[in-house]
Each structure stands twice: as structure tokens, then as C-alpha cells.
C-alpha positions as CSV (number, residue, x, y, z in Angstrom):
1,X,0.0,0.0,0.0
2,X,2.8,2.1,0.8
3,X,4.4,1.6,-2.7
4,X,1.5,2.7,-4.4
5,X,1.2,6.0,-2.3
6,X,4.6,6.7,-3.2
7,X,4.1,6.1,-6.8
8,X,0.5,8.1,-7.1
9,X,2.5,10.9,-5.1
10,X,5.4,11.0,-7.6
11,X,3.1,10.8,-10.7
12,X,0.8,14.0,-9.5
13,X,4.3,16.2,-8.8
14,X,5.2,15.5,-12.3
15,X,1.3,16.5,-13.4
16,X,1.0,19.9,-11.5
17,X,4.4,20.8,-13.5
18,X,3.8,24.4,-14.2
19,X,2.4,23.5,-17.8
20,X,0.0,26.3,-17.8
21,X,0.9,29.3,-15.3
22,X,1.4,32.0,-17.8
23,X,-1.2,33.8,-20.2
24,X,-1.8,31.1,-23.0
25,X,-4.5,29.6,-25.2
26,X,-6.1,26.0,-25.6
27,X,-6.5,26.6,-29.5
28,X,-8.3,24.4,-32.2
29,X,-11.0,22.7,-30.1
30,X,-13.9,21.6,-30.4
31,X,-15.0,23.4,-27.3
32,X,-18.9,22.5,-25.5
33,X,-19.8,23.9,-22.8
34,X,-23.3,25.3,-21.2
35,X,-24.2,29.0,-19.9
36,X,-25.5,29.7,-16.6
37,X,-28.9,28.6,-17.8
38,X,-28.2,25.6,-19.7
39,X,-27.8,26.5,-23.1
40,X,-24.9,25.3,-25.0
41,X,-22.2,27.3,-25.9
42,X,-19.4,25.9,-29.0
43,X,-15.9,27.6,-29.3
44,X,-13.3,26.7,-30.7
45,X,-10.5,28.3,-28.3
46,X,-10.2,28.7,-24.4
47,X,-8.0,31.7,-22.9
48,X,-6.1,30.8,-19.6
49,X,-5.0,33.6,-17.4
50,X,-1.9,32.9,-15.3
51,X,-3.5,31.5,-12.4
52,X,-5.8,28.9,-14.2
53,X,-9.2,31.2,-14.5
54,X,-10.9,31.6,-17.9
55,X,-10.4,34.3,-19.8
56,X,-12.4,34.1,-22.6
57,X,-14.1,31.7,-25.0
58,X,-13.1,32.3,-28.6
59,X,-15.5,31.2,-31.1
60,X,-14.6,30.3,-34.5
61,X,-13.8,33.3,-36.9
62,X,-12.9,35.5,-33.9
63,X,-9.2,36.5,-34.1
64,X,-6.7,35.1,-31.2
65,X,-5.1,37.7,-28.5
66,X,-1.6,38.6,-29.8
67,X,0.4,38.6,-26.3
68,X,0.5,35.1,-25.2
69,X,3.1,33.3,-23.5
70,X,2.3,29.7,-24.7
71,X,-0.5,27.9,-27.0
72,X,-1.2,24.1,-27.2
73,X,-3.1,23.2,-31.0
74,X,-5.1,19.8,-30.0
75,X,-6.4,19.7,-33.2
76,X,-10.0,19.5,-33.4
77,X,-10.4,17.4,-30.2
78,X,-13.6,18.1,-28.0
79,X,-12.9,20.1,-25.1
80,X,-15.9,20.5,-21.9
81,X,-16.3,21.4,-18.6
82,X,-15.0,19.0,-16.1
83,X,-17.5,16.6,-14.8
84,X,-18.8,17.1,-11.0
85,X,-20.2,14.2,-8.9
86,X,-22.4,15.9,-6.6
87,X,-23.3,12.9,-3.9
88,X,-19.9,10.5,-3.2
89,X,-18.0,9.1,-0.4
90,X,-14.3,9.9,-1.6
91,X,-12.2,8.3,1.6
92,X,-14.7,5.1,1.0
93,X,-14.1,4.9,-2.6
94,X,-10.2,4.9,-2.1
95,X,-10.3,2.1,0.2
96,X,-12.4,0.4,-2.0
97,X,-9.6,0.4,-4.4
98,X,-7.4,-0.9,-1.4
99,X,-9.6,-3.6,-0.1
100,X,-11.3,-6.7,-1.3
101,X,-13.7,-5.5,-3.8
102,X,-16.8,-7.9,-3.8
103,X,-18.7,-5.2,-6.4
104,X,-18.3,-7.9,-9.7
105,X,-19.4,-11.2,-8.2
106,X,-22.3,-13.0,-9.2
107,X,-23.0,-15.4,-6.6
108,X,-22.2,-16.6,-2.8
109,X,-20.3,-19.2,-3.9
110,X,-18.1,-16.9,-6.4
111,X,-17.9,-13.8,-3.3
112,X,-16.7,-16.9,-0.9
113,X,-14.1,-17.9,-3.2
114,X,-13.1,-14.8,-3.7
115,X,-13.0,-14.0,0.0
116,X,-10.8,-17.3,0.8
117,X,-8.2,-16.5,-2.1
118,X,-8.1,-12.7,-0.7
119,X,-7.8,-14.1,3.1
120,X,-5.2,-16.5,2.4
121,X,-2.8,-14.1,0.5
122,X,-3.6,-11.1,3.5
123,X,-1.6,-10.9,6.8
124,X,-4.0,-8.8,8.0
125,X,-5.8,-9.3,11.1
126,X,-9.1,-8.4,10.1
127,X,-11.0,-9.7,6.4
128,X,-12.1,-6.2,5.6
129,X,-14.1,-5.5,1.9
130,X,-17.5,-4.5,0.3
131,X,-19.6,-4.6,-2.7
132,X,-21.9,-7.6,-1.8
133,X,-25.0,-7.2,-2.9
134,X,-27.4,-11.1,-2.3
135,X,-30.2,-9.3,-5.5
136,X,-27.4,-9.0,-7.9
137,X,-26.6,-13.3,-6.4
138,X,-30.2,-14.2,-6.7
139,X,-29.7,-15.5,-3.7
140,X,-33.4,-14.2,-2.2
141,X,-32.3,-14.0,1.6
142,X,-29.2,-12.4,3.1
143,X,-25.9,-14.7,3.4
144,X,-24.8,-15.8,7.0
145,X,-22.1,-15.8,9.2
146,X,-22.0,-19.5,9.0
147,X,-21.4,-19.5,5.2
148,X,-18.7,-16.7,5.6
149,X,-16.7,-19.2,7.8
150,X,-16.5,-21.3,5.5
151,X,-14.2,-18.4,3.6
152,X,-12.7,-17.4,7.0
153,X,-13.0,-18.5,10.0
154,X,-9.0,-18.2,11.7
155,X,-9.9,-13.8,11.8
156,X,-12.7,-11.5,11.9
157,X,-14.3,-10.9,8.9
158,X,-16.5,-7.7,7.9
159,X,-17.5,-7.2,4.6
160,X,-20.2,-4.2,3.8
161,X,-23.3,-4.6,1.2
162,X,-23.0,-2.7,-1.4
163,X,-24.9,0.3,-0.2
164,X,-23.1,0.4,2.9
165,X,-26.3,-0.1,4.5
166,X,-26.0,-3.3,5.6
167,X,-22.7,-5.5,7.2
168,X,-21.5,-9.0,6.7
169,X,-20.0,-10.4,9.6
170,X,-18.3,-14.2,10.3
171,X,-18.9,-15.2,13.6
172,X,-15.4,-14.6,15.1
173,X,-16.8,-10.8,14.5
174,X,-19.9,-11.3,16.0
175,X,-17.9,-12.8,19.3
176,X,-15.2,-10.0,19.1
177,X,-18.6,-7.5,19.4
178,X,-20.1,-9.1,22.0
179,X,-23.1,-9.5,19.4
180,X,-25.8,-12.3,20.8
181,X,-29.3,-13.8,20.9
182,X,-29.3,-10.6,24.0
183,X,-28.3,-7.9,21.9
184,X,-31.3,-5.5,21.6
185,X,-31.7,-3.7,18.2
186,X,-30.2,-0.3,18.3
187,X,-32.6,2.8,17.4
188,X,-32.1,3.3,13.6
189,X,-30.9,-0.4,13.0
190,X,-31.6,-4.5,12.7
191,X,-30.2,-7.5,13.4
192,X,-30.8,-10.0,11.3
193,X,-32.3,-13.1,13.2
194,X,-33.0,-16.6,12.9
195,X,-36.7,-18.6,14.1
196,X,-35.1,-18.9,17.3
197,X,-33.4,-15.4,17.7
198,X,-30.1,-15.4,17.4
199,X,-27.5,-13.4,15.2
200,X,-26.9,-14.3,11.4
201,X,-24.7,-12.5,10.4
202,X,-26.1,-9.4,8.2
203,X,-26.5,-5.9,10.5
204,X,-28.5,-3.6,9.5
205,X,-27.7,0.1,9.1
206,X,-27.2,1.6,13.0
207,X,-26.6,-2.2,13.8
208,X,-23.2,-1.9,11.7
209,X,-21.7,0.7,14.3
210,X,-21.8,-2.3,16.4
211,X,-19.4,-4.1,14.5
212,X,-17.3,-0.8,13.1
213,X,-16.6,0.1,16.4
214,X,-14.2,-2.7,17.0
215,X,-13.0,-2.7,13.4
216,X,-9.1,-1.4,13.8
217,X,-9.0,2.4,12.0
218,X,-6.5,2.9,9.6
219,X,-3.6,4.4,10.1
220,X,-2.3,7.8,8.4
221,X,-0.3,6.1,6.2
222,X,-3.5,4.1,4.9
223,X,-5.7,6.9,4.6
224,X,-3.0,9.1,2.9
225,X,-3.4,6.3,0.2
226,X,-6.5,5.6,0.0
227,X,-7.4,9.5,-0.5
228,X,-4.3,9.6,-3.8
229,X,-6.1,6.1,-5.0
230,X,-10.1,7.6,-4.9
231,X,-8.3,11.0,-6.6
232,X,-6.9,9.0,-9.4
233,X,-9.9,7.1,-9.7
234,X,-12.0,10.4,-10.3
235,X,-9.8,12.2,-12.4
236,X,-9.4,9.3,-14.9
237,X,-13.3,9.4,-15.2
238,X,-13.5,13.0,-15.6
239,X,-14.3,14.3,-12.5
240,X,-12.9,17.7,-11.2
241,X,-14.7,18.2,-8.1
242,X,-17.1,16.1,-6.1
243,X,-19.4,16.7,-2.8
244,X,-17.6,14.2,-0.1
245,X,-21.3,13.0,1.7
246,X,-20.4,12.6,5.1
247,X,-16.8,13.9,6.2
248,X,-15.3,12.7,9.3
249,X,-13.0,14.7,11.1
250,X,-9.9,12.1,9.9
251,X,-11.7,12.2,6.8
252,X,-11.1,16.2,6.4
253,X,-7.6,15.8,8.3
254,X,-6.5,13.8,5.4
255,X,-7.8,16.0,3.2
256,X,-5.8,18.6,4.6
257,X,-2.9,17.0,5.7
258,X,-2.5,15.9,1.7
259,X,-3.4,19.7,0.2
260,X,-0.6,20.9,2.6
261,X,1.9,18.9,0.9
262,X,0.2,19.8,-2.9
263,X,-1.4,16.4,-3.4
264,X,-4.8,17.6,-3.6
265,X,-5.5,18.1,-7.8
266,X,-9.6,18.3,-7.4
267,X,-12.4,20.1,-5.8
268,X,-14.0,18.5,-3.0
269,X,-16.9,20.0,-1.4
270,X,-17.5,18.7,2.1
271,X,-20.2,17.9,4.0
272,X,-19.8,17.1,7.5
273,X,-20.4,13.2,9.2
274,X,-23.5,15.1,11.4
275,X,-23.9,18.2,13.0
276,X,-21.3,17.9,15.7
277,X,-18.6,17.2,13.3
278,X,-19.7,20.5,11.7
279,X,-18.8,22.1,14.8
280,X,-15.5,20.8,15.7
281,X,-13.9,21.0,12.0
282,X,-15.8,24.6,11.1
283,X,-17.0,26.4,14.3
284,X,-19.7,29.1,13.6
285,X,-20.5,28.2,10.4
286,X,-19.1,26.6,6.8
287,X,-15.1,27.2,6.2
288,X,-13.9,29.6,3.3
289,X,-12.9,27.6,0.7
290,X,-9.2,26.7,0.8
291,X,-5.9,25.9,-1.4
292,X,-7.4,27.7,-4.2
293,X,-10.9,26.9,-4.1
294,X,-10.2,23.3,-4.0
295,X,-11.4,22.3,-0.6
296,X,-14.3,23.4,1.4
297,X,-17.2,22.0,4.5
298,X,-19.8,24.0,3.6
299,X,-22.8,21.4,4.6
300,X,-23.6,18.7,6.9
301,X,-25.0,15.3,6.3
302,X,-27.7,13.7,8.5
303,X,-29.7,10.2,7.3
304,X,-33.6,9.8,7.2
305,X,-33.6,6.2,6.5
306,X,-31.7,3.4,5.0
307,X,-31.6,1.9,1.3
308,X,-34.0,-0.3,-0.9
309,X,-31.4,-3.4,-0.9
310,X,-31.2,-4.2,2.6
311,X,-35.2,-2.8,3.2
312,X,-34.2,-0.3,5.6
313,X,-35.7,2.7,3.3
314,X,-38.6,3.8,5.4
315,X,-42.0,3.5,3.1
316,X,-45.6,4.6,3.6
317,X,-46.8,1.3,3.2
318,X,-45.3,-2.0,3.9
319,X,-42.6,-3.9,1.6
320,X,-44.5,-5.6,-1.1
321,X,-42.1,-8.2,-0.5
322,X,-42.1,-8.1,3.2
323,X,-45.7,-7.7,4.9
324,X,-45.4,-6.2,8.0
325,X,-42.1,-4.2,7.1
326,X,-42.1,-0.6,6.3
327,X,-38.0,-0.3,6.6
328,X,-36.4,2.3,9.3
329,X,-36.8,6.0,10.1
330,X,-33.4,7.1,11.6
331,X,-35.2,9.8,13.7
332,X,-38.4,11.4,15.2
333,X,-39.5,14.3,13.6
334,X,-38.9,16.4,15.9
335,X,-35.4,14.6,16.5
336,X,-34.7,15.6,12.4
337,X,-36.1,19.0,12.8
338,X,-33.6,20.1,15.8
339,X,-31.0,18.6,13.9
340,X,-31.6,20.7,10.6
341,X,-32.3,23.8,13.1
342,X,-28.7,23.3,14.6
343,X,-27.2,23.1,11.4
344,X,-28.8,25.8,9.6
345,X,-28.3,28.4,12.5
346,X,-24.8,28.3,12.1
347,X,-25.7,29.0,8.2
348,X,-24.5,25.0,7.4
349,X,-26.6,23.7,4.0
350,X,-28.3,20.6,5.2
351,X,-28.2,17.7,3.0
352,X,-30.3,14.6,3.9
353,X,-30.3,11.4,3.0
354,X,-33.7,10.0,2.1
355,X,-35.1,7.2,-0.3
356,X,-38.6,5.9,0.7
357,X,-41.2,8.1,0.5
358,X,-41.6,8.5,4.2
359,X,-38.3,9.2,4.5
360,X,-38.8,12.4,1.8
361,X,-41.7,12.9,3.4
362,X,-40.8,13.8,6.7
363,X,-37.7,16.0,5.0
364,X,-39.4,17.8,2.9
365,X,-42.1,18.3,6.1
366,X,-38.9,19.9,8.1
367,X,-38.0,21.9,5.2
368,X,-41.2,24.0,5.5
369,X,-41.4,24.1,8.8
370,X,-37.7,26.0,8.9
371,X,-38.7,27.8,6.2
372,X,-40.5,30.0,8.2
373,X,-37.1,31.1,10.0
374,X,-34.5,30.5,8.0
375,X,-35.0,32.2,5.1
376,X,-32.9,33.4,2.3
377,X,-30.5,31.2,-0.2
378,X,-31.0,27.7,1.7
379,X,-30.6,25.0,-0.8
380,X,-31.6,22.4,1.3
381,X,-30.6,18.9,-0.3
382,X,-32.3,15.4,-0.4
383,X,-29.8,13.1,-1.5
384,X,-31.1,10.2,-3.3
385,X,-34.7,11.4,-3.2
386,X,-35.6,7.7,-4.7
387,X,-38.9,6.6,-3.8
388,X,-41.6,9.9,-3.5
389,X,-44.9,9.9,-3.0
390,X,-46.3,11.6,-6.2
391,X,-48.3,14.3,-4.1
392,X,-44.6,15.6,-2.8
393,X,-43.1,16.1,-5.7
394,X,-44.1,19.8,-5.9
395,X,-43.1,20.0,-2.8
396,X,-39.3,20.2,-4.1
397,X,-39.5,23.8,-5.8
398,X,-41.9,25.0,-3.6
399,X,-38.8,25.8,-0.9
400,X,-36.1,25.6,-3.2
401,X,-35.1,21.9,-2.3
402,X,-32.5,20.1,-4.6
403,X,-33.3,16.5,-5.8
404,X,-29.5,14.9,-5.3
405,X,-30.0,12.2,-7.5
406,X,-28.1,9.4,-9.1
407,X,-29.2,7.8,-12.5
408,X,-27.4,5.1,-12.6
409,X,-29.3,3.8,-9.1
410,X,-32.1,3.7,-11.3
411,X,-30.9,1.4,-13.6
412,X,-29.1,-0.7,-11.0
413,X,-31.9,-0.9,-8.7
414,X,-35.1,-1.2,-11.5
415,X,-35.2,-4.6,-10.4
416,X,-35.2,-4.4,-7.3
417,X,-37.6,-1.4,-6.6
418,X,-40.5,-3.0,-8.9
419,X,-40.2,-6.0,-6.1
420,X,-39.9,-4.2,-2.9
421,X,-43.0,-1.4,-4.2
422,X,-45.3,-3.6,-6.9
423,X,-45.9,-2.3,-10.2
424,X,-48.2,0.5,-8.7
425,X,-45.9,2.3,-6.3
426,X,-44.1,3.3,-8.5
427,X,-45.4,6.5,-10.0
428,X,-42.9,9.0,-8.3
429,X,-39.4,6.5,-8.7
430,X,-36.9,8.2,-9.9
431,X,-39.0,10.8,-11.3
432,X,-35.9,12.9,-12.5
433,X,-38.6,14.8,-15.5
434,X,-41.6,15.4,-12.9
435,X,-39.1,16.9,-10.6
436,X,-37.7,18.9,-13.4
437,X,-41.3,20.1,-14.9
438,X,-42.7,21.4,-11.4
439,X,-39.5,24.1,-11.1
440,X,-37.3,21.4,-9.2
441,X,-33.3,21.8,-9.1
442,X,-31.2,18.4,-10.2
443,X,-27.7,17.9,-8.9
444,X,-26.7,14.3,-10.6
445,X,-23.6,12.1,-9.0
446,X,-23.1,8.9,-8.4
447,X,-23.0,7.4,-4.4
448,X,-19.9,6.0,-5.1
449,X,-18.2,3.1,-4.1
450,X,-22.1,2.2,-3.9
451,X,-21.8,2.7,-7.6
452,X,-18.7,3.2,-10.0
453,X,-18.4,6.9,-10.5
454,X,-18.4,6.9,-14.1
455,X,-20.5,10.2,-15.4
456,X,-20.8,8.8,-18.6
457,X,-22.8,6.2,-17.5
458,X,-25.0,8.3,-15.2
459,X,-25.2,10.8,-18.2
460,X,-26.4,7.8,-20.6
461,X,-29.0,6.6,-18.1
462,X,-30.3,10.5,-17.7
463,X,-31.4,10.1,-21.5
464,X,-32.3,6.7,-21.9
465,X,-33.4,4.9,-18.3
466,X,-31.3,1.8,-20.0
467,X,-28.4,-0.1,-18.2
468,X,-25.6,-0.9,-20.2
469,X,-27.0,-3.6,-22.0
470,X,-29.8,-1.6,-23.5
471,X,-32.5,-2.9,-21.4
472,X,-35.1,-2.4,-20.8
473,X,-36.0,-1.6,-24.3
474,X,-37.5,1.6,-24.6
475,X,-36.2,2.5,-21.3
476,X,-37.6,1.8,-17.9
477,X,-40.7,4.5,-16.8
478,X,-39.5,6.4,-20.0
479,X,-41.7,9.2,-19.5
480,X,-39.0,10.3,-16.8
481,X,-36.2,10.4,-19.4
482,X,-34.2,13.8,-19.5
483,X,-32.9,15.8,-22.7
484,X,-29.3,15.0,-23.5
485,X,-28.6,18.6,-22.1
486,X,-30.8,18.3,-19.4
487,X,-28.7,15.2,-18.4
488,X,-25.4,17.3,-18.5
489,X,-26.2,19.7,-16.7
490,X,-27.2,17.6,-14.0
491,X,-23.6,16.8,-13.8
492,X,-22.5,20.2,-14.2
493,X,-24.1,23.4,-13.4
494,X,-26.6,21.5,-11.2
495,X,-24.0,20.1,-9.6
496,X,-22.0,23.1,-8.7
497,X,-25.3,25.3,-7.8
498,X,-26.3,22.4,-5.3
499,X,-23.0,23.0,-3.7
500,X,-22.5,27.3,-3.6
501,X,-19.9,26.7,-6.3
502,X,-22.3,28.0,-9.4
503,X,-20.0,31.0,-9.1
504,X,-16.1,29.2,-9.4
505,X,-16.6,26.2,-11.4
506,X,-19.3,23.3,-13.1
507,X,-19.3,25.3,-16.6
508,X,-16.4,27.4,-18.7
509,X,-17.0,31.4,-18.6
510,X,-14.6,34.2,-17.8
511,X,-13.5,34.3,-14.6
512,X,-14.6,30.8,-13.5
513,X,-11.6,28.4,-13.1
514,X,-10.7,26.4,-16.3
515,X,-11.3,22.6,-15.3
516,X,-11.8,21.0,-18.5
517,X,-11.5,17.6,-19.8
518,X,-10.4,16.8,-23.5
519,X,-12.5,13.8,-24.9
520,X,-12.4,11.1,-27.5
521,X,-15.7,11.8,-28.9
522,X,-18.9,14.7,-28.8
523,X,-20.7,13.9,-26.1
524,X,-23.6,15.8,-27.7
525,X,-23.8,14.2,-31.0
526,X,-22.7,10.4,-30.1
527,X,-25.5,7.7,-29.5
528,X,-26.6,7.0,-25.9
529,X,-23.9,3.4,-26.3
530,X,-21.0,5.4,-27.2
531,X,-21.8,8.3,-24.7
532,X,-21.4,5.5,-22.2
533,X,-18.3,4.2,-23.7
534,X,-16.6,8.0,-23.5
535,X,-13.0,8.2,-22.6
536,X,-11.1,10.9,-21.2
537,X,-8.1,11.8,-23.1
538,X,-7.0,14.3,-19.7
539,X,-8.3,16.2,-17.3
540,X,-7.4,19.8,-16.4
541,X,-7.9,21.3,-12.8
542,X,-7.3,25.3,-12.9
543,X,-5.4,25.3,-16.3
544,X,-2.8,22.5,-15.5
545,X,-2.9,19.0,-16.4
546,X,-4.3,17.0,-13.8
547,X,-4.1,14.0,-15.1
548,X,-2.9,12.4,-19.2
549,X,-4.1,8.9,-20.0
550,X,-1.7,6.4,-20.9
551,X,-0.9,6.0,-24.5
């Protein structure tokens, strides 16, 4: 692990190689972009000023500046904005790349085997991984700790669904965490029983803290490279800045700690792991943004509920699948409401997690009741906003609320969602157009590591509701489909404005910084397949190469 910090570390030094820090021009592009309002803007030149902000976008026929200090001719290639994720988990998604990755297999028996080959070339003393997910196995039921023995059984093993709703543990993990027939559900989480009552395995969202808490935390050295391994994985894909949903305080020391030292080539925009985290990393309200606009905690996260996958999204009405299960509120409402208060009298944005339509429900029910005292430019977020009862989704514009969503959830969870609602539930799932036609504002990401956090994809569902395969045909709900703009700027403007960044990046205009990607195709002009298939050629962060794929 070491090794591979050292290496990442070496290759961004050579990267951030003053390539750009002096008046010059990105000439003979074919350059996309879109306006404050969504339109779409061609040029065919971009102006740098010396400390990586647009100058000006030259369209074709319109003479070049004379006094410039360098010019790069790329020749007709297609030049946009760089791509923002507005909903990830970027310390998650590096370990992820560090950990054993469960996201590809198709069945128990192929994640067992996988686990066993993975635990018998590790020292470590704890099995640690995620991805699982027992729909994507067919498996109909949750796995147990009795089968995960049969991978492991000399260590603890924890592995973490796919969501990261949900926990796998073996059952030298459920000993080490005191975890028994006795142990009472926590508020906000399940254990997942047998007839007679005892442990299987699977926790269920609070229930994982019971496990986590005796997980060993990673040391400096570890986070240092899992944060250069999630920034590598971005930039490759495009992205230039991303919201981090749920910073911890080692989370943003890290972040920090790694800017101080020049290591930090994106944008994060944090949002702080609850309202007390807030507090101790920001004080009286959200930090100025730092290293030159690359780093800010401007928000705080809190959770309504859980996710679809492990039933813990809190519904109206029970589970189609599971009589007598509506999932899990997280918190009263008044418990949510003095959270949001707390948060937003110290001018923090709230962003809240919430995918069954109780769960919205009882957000968008806070919402208007701070309305009435905190007033002014809000924003308040629902990330996910999944499952809504079609009578709230007006509800969205009426306060200004943003719809974080994430298209390629839809086509991941289609499945899934017609099961756990029945076919007439289903009316306000993923209803990215309704939200859109009542005067809503989208912000599109990608929940990574729950998925991978490939724009292209998520732009490619916006358009089409398909899954890489093309299915289903004609597109799942289609009547929710977005224009191919409409799609874009999800991952763009919307996804700066749902962040206070409208103003410093998400689109190229003078005086904005100049994070752009060059492309292999049109994104505009391409079919929905090859839109998918788009690769990034490199990817600029304030007029310097941020990252150049390998030839």
C-alpha cells in the first residue's frame, strides 16, 4: 500500500508541472460547454490567465489575442467542462480500491471464493471488503455468518453490502462484538435473526456501528493512500470536483494534511459526518474555501432512513415483499427538525439522505417548517430522493429543495424497486422529468463506491433509463427520461449550484476556473452506447494538467 502512495504521489508532482501558469491559449477545439442557464455554448479556443481562470471563449472566426506566453493546437479534439459528482463518499471509494472488492461477483459461492483466495494471500488481522449485494446473487435472503466461515473462519471478517447499509460479519466478528441472541436492536438499525433469535450475520444500518466500532481504524499512512487512489480514480473518469457526503473529522484531516503537501489536484466540497462534526472542523459556520478553491465543508449530512437493498428505506406502506415491514426512520420528527435547526443556525446547508417516501416525506415536512425562520439562499438537499410519493413532488421547488440524485441507481436498482413497491408504487421512482417540470433543481452524482463513479454512465441513463445492455427496451418509466442537455447539466451546473460553487466552477465562462476535460468523442452528438463508452483523453484542474491517459 505504501508503494502505491509513493508512486501516485510521484506521478501528481510530475502532473502539477507548471504546464499552464502564464497567459496562453487552448487553441483548435472543439470546445462544449453550457451557460448559466443551460444553453450550450461551442468555441473553438479557451483563454487561460496565469492562475488557471478563464479568460475568454473564442469562437470560430474571432481573431486570437496577440500577447500570449504559450498555446497548445489539440487539433479538433472536444474540449468541456469537467465533470462534478455531486453525492460521493471519496475516503470510501479509495479504500475500496485498497480492499477486497466484492462489487463484480455473481453469486455466494463466487464472493466466498473470492473472499478465501483474498484471506489466504492477506496478513491482516481483520478480512475487511465490500460490494456484496445477495439481489445482484439471486440468492433471495441475506448470506450468513455461517457460510462466511467457510471463507474465514482463523480472523474477523467484515464485509459491507453494497450500499453500505448493511454489514457481513463471520462469527469470530460477531464474538469480538459481544453480538448475541441478548443484543437488543439499536434505534435506527436490525439485526438479522433466525426462528429462534439469534444473530446471522447481516447488520443492518445503526446495527453496523456495532461491529465498526471494533474494526481497527486505519492508520495515516493508509488513509493518505486511500485518498491519492479515490483521486486518481476520479480524475481518470472525468471528475474535477465532487461533494464528499459525510466527512469525518480524519476524513477532512486527510484532506488537509495531503493539500498541505500539494497532493490535492480536485475540488472537494464537504459535507460534515452530522452536525457535531460540523462544529469541531468549522466552528460558527461553513469554512472559506481553501488551497485555491479546492477544498471546502460548507454542509452537513444527516440520514432519514436506510436503502431499498437491505429494506431499511422507510416506506408509507409496507414492503411488497415483506408484509409487515415498512424499513427504518433514523429519527423522530422532531429529533430531524432540531438537527436541521442546529445546522442551519450556524448557516450549514443541510443535506439529507432519504429514499422511501416516508423518508422524503418527513424532510421535505422539516423543510417547510424552517422555512419560516430561516429564510434566504437555503438550498436544502435530499440526497437520493428515490422513492416519492407523487403528491410531494411539488413539494421540491416550492422551498427551493435540490433533488441529489443518481441515474445510474435507477438502472441498478429497476429490479429491485418493482419487487420491494409492486408495479403500482411506482409512480414517483426516480422521477428525475416530474421533478424537473414542477421548477425542481437536479444535482446528478453517483453514491460512489455504492456505484462506479463513471459520469458517462449516469449521463447515458439520464437520456435513456437503459443499463448498459440496452435494457429495458425503450427505457424503464421512459416518460421520466431527460434531454441530453438536461442530463449534463445535472452533472454540471446543477451540480455546482447544489454545492455554492455556481460562481467558481461546473461550466467554462470568464472568470470561472478552467477545469476542463479533452475527450475522445462529442458527447452531444454520439448515441446513448457510445456516450457511455466516452474516454477521457486528460483532465485539467485550474489550467494544469491534472491527469494524461496512458498511451
Amino acid at each position: 500500500m505504501f508503494t502505491r502512495f509513493k508512486r501516485l504521489a510521484a506521478a501528481a508532482a510530475l502532473l502539477l508541472a507548471p504546464a499552464a501558469q502564464a497567459d496562453g491559449i487552448i487553441d483548435n477545439v472543439n470546445g462544449i460547454t453550457l451557460d448559466a442557464k443551460g444553453a450550450v455554448v461551442r468555441f473553438e479556443a479557451l483563454q487561460i490567465d496565469p492562475w488557471g481562470k478563464v479568460v475568454a471563449l473564442i469562437a470560430k472566426g474571432q481573431k486570437r489575442p496577440k500577447k500570449l506566453v504559450w498555446r497548445i493546437d489539440l487539433k479538433g479534439a472536444t474540449l468541456v467542462p469537467g465533470m462534478i459528482d455531486a453525492h460521493g463518499h471519496f475516503m470510501g471509494l479509495g479504500f475500496q480500491q485498497l480492499q477486497l472488492d466484492l462489487a463484480d461477483t455473481t453469486s455466494l459461492d463466487d464472493a466466498l471464493a473470492r473472499i478465501r483466495d483474498h484471506a489466504g494471500r492477506s496478513p491482516a488481522k481483520w478480512i475487511l471488503g465490500r460490494g456484496w449485494n445477495q439481489e445482484k446473487w439471486q440468492l433471495g435472503r441475506f448470506p450468513t455468518a455461517a457460510e462466511l466461515d467457510r471463507a474465514v473462519s482463523d480472523r474477523p471478517a467484515w464485509l459491507e453490502r453494497v450500499d453500505g447499509h448493511a454489514g457481513w460479519a463471520n462469527s469470530r466478528a460477531l464474538e469480538l462484538a459481544g453480538i448475541t441472541a441478548a443484543t437488543k436492536d439499536p434505534a435506527g438499525g436490525r439485526i438479522e435473526r433466525d426462528a429462534s433469535g439469534r444473530p446471522t450475520g447481516v447488520l443492518i444500518d445503526a446495527a453496523t456501528d456495532l461491529v465498526a466500532k471494533v474494526v481497527p481504524q486505519p492508520t495515516p499512512r493508509e488513509r493518505n493512500a486511500a485518498f491519492l487512489a479515490a483521486q486518481e480514480k476520479l480524475l481518470a473518469l472525468g471528475i474535477t470536483a465532487t461533494a464528499d457526503m459525510g466527512t469525518t473529522i480524519d476524513d477532512w484531516e486527510t484532506m488537509r494534511g495531503m493539500a498541505d503537501i500539494g497532493q490535492l489536484r480536485l475540488r472537494i466540497m464537504s459535507y460534515a459526518h452530522g452536525v457535531e462534526t460540523a462544529l469541531r472542523v468549522a466552528g460558527a459556520g461553513p469554512t472559506p474555501w481553501l488551497y485555491n478553491d479546492r477544498l471546502r465543508m460548507g454542509g452537513i449530512k444527516l440520514y432519514a432512513d436506510g436503502a431499498l437493498g437491505s429494506r431499511g428505506a422507510w416506506l408509507k406502506a409496507d414492503y411488497a415483499d415483506a408484509p409487515g415491514n415498512k424499513g427504518l426512520g433514523f429519527l423522530s420528527d422532531d429529533q430531524l427538525l432540531n438537527l436541521m435547526a442546529r445546522g442551519a443556525m450556524d448557516n450549514f446547508q443541510l443535506a439529507v439522505h432519504a429514499i422511501g417516501d416516508r423518508a422524503n416525506q418527513q424532510v421535505l415536512d422539516a423543510i417547510e417548517t424552517l422555512s419560516d425562520t430561516y429564510k434566504g439562499d437555503r438550498r436544502w438537499r435530499i440526497e437520493h430522493a428515490q422513492i416519492i410519493d407523487p403528491k410531494d413532488l411539488p413539494r421540491f421547488a416550492k422551498f427551493g429543495t435540490i433533488a441529489s440524485m443518481q441515474p445510474v441507481h435507477q438502472t441498478s436498482d429497476r429490479a429491485m424497486a418493482e419487487a420491494r413497491l409492486g408495479p403500482d408504487r411506482l409512480a414517483g421512482a426516480y422521477a428525475w422529468r416530474s421533478l424537473l417540470r414542477d421548477g425542481s433543481r437536479l444535482a446528478f452524482g453517483s453514491d460512489y463506491p455504492v456505484e462506479r463513479p463513471d459520469p458517462w454512465a449516469g449521463w447515458a441513463a439520464s437520456a435513456t433509463r437503459q443499463d448498459a445492455q440496452g435494457n429495458p427496451p425503450g427505457g424503464w418509466r421512459p416518460e421520466e427520461r431527460l434531454s441530453r442537455e438536461e442530463g449534463w447539466a445535472g452533472f454540471t451546473i446543477g451540480a455546482a449550484y447544489a454545492g455554492f460553487a455556481e460562481d467558481k466552477f461546473g461550466r467554462l465562462a470568464p472568470g470561472l476556473w478552467a477545469d476542463f476535460l479533452i475527450l475522445d468523442r462529442d458527447p452531444l452528438v454520439v448515441s446513448p452506447a457510445e456516450l457511455r463508452g466516452t474516454k477521457v483523453l486528460e483532465t485539467w484542474v485550474a489550467g494544469q494538467r491534472a491527469w494524461v491517459a496512458k498511451k
